[in-house]
N, C-alpha and C positions, 0 to 999 in steps of 0.2 A: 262689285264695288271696287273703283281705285284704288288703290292704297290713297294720295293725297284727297281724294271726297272722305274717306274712313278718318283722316288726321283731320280735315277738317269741321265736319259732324260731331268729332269726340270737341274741339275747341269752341264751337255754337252751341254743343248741347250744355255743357256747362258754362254755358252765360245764363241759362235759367229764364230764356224770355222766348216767350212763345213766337212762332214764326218770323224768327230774327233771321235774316240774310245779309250778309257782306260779299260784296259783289269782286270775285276771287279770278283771278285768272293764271293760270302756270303759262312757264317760258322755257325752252329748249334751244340751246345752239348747236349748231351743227357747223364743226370747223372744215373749210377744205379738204378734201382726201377724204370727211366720214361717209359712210352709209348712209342713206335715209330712210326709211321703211317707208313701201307706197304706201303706204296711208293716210304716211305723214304728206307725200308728197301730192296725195290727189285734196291735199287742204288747198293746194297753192292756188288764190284766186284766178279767173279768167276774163280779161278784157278790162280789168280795169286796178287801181294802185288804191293800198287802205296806207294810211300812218299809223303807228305804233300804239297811238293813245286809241284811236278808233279799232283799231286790231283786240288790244288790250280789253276796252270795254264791254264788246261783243263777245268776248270769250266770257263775258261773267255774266252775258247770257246765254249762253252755250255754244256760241258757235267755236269753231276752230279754224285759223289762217297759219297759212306758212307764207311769209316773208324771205322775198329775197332782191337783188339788184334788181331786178325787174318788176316785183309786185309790190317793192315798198314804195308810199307814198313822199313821203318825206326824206326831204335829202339829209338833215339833221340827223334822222334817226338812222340811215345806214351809215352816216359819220360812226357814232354811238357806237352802233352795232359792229361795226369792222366789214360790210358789202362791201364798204369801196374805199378810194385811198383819199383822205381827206386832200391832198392837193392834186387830185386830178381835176384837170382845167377843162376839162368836157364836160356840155350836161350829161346828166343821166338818162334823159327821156325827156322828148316832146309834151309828155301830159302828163305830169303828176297832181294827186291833189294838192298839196303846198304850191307848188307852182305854177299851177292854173290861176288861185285866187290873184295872183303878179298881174299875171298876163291878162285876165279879165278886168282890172283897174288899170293896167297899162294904158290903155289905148291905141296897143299898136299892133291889136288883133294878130297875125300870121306873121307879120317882123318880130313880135314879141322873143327872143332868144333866153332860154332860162336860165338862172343861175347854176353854175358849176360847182361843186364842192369844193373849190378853192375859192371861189366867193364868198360860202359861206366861212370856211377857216380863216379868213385872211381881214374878215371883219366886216366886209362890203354889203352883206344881204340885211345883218343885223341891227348895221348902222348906215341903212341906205340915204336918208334925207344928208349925214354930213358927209356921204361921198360921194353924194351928186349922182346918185344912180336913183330915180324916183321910181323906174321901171320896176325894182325889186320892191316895192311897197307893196302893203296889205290894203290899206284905208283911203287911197287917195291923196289927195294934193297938202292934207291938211298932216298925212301920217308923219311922225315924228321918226322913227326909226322903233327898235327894240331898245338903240342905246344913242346917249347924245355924241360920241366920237367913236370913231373907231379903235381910237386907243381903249376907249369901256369897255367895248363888244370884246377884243385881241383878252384883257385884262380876265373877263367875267367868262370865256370860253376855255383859258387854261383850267378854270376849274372845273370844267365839265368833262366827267370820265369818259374815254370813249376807247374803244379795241383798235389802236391802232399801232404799227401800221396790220391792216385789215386783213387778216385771213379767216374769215365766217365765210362760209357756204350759205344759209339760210338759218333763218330763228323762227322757232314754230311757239307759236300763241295759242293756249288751247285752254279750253273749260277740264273742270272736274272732273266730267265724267269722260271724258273720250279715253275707250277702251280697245280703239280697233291697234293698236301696237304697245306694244311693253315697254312704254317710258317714263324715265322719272326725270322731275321738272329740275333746271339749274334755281331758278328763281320762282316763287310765288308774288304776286301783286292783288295788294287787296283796296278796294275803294273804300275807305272805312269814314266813319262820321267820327267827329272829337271824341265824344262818350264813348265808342267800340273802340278808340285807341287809346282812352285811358286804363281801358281793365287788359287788351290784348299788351301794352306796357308792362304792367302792374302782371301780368302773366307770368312774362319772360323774365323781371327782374325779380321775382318769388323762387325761380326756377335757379338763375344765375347768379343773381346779385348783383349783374353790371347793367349798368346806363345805355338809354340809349341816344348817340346824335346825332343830331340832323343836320344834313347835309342839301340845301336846297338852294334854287334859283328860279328864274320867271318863267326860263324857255328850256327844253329840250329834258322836263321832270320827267315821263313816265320812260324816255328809253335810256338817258342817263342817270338819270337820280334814284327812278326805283326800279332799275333793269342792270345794268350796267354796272352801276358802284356797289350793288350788294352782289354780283358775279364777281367781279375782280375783288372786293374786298372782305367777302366773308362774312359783310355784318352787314346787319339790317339799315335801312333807314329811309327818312321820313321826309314827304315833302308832298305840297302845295302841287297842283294840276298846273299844267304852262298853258299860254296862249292858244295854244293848237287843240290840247284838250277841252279845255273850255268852250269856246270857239265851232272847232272842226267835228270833235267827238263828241260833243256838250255834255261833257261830265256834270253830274249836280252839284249844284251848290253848296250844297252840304257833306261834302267827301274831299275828305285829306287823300292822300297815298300814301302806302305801306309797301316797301318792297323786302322781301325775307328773301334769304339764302335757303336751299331746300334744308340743309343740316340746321337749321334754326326753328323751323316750321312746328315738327313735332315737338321742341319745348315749347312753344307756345303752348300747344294744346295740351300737356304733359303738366303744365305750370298753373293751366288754365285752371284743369280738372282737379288739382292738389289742392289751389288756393282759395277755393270755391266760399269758405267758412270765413275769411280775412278780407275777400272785396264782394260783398252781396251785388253785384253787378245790376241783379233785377230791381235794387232801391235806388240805382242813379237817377234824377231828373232827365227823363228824356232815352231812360233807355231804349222802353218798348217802341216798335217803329211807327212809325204814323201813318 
C-alpha cells in the first residue's frame, strides 16, 4: 500500500459510510535538472495531448500521465505549470486539445495558426470577441469571449498563480496506488461533493483551528487553483471546476475541488479520525453516495 492510499483510507474510513469514494488524484513536479524515474517517465502519454483537468480526473480512476511541453493539452495549464514561458510568441503545437476545438470552429481548417502563450497572457484568447480575433473562440459566431475586454481577461489572469518564469521539467498526475517508483506527491486534488467538503473542512479545522479560503475563478481551476496555489502557498484551497473541466474532462456536476499541500493531507485524516464523536458525518443529508 502507498503511504498517500494508507492516509487516505484512514480519512474515508472515518467518515463512517460505506463504499464512500472521493475521486483523489496526487501531483508531482519535476523541476529542470531533476531525475525522473522511468516509471514515471514511461507515463508520458503517446501520440496524443491530455489537459490537466482530464489528466487529473483519470488519475482518480487510476490511471497515471506525466505531463510535459509536449503532452500537455492545454496551453493555460503549462502557463500554470511553469513548461513554457508565458510570453513566448510561438505556438506550442499544431494539435493540442484546447486548441483544436479553435481551429475546428474556425473555419479555416489547415490556415488555422494557434494561439501562442502570449496570447493567452496578453489577454487575446480569453477575450477573443473584443479583440477581434474570432479564430480563438470556442462556440462560434455567437461566442462571447471568457471575458468582455481585454482589460478583464489582463485584470482576472494576475490573479491566477502560475510558476513563472517557467523552470518545470514535467508534472506527473497519478492515482493512489501507483507503486512502480518511490514518490511522494507535492499536491493531492480531490473531486469532492459539498457534504464531503463540509466534514473534510470541519476535519482540518478540529485539527488546526484555522480557516480555510478560497481562492477561485472560472478558467484555469484545476492547474492553478488547486494545483499550483496550494504548491506555491502551502495552504489548501477550494474552488469550482473551469470551462475546460466541465466541458473537455466533464467533471460532474456534483464536485467542488480540493487541492491540499501533501504536508496538509495527513491532518485531514489525523483530524478526521480524532473528530469522528463531534461531526457524525454518516447523519448528514446526502452523505451516503447515490
Amino acid at each position: 500500500m502507498t503511504i498517500v492510499r494508507g492516509i487516505y483510507d484512514q480519512m474515508i474510513g472515518a467518515m463512517n459510510v460505506a463504499e464512500l469514494e472521493i475521486p483523489t488524484a496526487c501531483v508531482k513536479f519535476y523541476k529542470k535538472g531533476d531525475d525522473i524515474p522511468q516509471a514515471v517517465l514511461d507515463c508520458e502519454p503517446e501520440g496524443l495531448t491530455l489537459t490537466s483537468c482530464q489528466s487529473t480526473r483519470q488519475a482518480g480512476f487510476g490511471d497515471n500521465i506525466l505531463l510535459t511541453a509536449e503532452t500537455v493539452g492545454c496551453v493555460a495549464a503549462a502557463i500554470s505549470f511553469g513548461l513554457v514561458d508565458q510570453n513566448q510568441d510561438q505556438p506550442m503545437g499544431d494539435s493540442l486539445v484546447y486548441t483544436d476545438i479553435m481551429k475546428d470552429q474556425s473555419g479555416k481548417g489547415e490556415g488555422f495558426v494557434p494561439p501562442s502563450p502570449k496570447d493567452f497572457s496578453d489577454g487575446t484568447v480569453y477575450a477573443c470577441a473584443a479583440a477581434g480575433r474570432p479564430e480563438f473562440a470556442l462556440f462560434g459566431d455567437d461566442d462571447t469571449g471568457r471575458f468582455e475586454s481585454v482589460d478583464a481577461a489582463r485584470s482576472a489572469m494576475a490573479d491566477m498563480m502560475a510558476i513563472q518564469p517557467g523552470d518545470t521539467q514535467a508534472v506527473f498526475i497519478y492515482s493512489l496506488d501507483f507503486d512502480d517508483a518511490d514518490i511522494v506527491p507535492d499536491v493531492v486534488v480531490q473531486a469532492a461533493r459539498p457534504v464531503e467538503l463540509t466534514r473534510i473542512i470541519q476535519a482540518y479545522q478540529f485539527k488546526t483551528g484555522k480557516r480555510v479560503n478560497a481562492s477561485m475563478g472560472g478558467l484555469r481551476v484545476v492547474n492553478s487553483d488547486l494545483i499550483v496555489r496550494p504548491y506555491i502557498s502551502g495552504e489548501m484551497n477550494i474552488s469550482t471546476a473551469c470551462l475546460g473541466a466541465r466541458l473537455i474532462a466533464k467533471w460532474d456536476a456534483d464536485r467542488m475541488g480540493l487541492g491540499i499541500p501533501w504536508a496538509q493531507f495527513s491532518d485531514i485524516a489525523d483530524g478526521m479520525v480524532a473528530s469522528q464523536g463531534g461531526f457524525p458525518f454518516q447523519a448528514y443529508p446526502g452523505a451516503a453516495p447515490s
